[in-house]
C-alpha positions as CSV (number, residue, x, y, z in Angstrom):
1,X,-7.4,-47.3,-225.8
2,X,-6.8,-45.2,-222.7
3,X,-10.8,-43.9,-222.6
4,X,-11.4,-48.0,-223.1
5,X,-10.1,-49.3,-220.2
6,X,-10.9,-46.2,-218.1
7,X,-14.4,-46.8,-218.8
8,X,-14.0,-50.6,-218.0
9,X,-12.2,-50.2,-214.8
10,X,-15.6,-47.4,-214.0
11,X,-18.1,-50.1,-215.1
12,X,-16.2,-53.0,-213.4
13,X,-16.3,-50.8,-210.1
14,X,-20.4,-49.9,-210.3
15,X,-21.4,-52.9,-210.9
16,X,-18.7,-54.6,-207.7
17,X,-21.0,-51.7,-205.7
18,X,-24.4,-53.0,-207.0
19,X,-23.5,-56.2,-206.1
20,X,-22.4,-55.5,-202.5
21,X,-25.2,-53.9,-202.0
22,X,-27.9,-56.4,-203.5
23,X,-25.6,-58.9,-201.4
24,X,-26.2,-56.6,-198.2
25,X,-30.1,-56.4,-198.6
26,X,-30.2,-59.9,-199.2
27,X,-28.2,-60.6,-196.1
28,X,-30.3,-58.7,-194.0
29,X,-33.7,-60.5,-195.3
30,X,-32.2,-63.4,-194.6
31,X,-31.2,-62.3,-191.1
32,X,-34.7,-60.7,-190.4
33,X,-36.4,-64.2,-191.4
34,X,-34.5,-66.5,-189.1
35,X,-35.3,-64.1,-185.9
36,X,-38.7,-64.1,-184.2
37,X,-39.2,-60.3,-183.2
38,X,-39.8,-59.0,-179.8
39,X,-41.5,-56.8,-177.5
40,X,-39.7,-54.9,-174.6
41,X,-41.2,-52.5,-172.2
42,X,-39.3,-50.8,-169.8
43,X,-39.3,-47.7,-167.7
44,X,-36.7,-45.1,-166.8
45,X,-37.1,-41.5,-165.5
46,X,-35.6,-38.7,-167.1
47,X,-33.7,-35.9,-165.4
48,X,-33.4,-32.3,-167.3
49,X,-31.5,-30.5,-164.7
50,X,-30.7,-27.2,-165.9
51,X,-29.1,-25.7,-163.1
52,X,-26.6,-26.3,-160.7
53,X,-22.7,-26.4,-161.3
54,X,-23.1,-29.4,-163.2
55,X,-26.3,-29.3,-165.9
56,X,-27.3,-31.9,-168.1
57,X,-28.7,-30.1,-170.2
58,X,-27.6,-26.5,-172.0
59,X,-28.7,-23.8,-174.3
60,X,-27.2,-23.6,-177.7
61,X,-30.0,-21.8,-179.1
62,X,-32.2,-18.9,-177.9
63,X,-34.9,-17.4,-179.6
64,X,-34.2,-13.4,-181.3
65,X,-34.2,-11.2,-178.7
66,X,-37.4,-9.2,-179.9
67,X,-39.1,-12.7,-180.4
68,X,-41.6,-12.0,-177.5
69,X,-43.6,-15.4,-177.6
70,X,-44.7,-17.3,-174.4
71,X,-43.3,-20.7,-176.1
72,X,-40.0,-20.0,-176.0
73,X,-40.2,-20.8,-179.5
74,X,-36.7,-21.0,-181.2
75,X,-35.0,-22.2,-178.1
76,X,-32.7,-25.4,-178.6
77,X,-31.1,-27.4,-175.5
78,X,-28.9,-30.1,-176.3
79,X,-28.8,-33.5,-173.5
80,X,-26.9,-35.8,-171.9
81,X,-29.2,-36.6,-169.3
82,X,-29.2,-39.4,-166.5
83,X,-32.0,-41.8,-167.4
84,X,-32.8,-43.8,-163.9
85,X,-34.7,-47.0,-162.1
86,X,-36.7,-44.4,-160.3
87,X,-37.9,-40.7,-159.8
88,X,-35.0,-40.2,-157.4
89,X,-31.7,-38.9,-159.1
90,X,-30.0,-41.1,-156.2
91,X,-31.7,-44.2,-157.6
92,X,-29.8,-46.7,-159.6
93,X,-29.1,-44.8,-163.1
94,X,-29.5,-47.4,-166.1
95,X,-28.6,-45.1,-169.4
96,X,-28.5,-41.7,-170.4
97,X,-30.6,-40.0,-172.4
98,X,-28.7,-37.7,-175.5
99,X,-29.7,-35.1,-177.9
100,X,-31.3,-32.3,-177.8
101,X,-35.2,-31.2,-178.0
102,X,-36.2,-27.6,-179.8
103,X,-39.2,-25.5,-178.9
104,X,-41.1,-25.9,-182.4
105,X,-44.2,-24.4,-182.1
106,X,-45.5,-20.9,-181.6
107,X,-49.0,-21.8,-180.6
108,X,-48.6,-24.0,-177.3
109,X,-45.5,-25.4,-175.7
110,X,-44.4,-27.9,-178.1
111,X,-40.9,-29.6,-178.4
112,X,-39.3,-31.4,-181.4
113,X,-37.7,-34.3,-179.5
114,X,-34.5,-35.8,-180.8
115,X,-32.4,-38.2,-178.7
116,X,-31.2,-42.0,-178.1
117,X,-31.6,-43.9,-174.8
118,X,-28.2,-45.4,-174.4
119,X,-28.2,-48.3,-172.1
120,X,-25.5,-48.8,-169.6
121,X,-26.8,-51.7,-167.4
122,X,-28.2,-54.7,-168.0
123,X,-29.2,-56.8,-170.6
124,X,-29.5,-54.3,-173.2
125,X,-26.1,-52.2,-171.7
126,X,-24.3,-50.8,-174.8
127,X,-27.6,-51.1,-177.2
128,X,-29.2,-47.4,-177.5
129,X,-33.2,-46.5,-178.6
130,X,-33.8,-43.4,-180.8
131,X,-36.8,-41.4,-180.6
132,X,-37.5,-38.4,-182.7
133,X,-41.5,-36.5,-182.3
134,X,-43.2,-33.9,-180.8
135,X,-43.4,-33.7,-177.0
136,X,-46.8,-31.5,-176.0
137,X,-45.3,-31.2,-172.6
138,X,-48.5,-29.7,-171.1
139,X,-50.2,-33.0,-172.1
140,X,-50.5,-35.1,-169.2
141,X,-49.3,-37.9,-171.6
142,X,-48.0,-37.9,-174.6
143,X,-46.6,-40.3,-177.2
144,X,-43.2,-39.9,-179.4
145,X,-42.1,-42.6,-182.1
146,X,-39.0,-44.8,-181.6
147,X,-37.3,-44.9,-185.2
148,X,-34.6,-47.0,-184.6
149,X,-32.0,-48.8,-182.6
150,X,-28.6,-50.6,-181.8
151,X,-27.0,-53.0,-180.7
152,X,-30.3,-55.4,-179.1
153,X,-32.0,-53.2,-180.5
154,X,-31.2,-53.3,-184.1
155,X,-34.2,-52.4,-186.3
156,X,-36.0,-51.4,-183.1
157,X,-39.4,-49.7,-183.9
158,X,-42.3,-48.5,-181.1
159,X,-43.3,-45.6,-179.3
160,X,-42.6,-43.7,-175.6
161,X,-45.1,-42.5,-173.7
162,X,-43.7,-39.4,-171.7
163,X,-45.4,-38.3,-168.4
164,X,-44.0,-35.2,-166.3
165,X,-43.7,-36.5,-162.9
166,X,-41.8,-33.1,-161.8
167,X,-41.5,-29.9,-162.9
168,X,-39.2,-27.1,-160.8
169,X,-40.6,-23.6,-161.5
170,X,-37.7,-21.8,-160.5
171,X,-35.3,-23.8,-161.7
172,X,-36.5,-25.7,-165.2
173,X,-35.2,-28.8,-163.4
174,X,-37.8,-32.0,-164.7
175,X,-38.2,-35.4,-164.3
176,X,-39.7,-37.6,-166.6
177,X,-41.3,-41.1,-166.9
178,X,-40.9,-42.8,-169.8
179,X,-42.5,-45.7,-170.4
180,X,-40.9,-47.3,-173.2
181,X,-42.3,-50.0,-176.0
182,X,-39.7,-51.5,-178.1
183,X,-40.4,-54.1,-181.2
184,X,-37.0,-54.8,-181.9
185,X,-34.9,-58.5,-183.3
């Protein structure tokens, strides 16, 4: 009798799940079909600054030391950098940009690009982007996915295009424009 209602209470409690989560999906169709999607462009500028007293973005990977490769390959930093209105890091500063981006390849300098733009001004303050790609940073332009989004933009889908606008020698420092196109609800 025991192994009875212990397999009814089991069976009772899948099929509670299946039904929250067919009830979930169907919520969410019915959510996506009321709500006209949207385009958003906007563009920020993205500051690596690796040196200073107070980086934004550290090492918490090097490559082996008898790794002796030109593209850094191996190396990880992880980012909390100041996304802003402008190239200047004075200018107004809209979000920050936070991850971290890998060198993955061993044949050029190519990075594996893993962060969200998290928006703190504006109409979209509080929502965040994610993008997630490869970042062929001695492209003059190059293109990463955006997978995903919160807050206004939930279900966001689209692409960045990324264009060094300065890069410090001596110091690693960059900054970035990104020019961003969202398809979001």
């Amino acid at each position: 009798m025991a192994t009875f209602l212990c397999f009814l209470f089991f069976s009772s409690v899948a099929l509670s799940l299946v039904l929250v989560s067919v009830t979930a999906e169907s919520l969410e169709r019915d959510f996506l079909r009321h709500k006209k999607e949207k385009l958003t462009h906007f563009r920020v500028y993205w500051h690596d600054i690796l040196d200073g007293k107070d980086p934004t973005s550290v090492s918490i990977m090097n490559p082996p030391k008898n790794y002796t490769g030109a593209t850094g390959f191996g190396l990880t930093r992880m980012i909390d950098n100041p996304l802003t209105l402008s190239p200047e890091l004075s200018s107004k500063m809209v979000g920050r940009a936070q991850g971290f981006y890998a060198a993955a390849s061993k044949e050029e300098v190519g990075l594996l690009m893993a962060m969200n733009f998290a928006i703190l001004d504006g109409k979209y303050s509080g929502s965040t982007i994610t993008l997630f790609g490869r970042n062929s940073v001695l492209d003059k332009v190059r293109e990463m996915p955006v997978i995903g989004g919160s807050g206004l933009f939930r279900f966001a889908r689209g692409y960045v295009q990324a264009r060094t606008h300065v890069f410090d020698i001596n110091t690693g420092n960059a900054v970035v424009e990104y020019n961003c196109y969202v398809l979001h609800y």
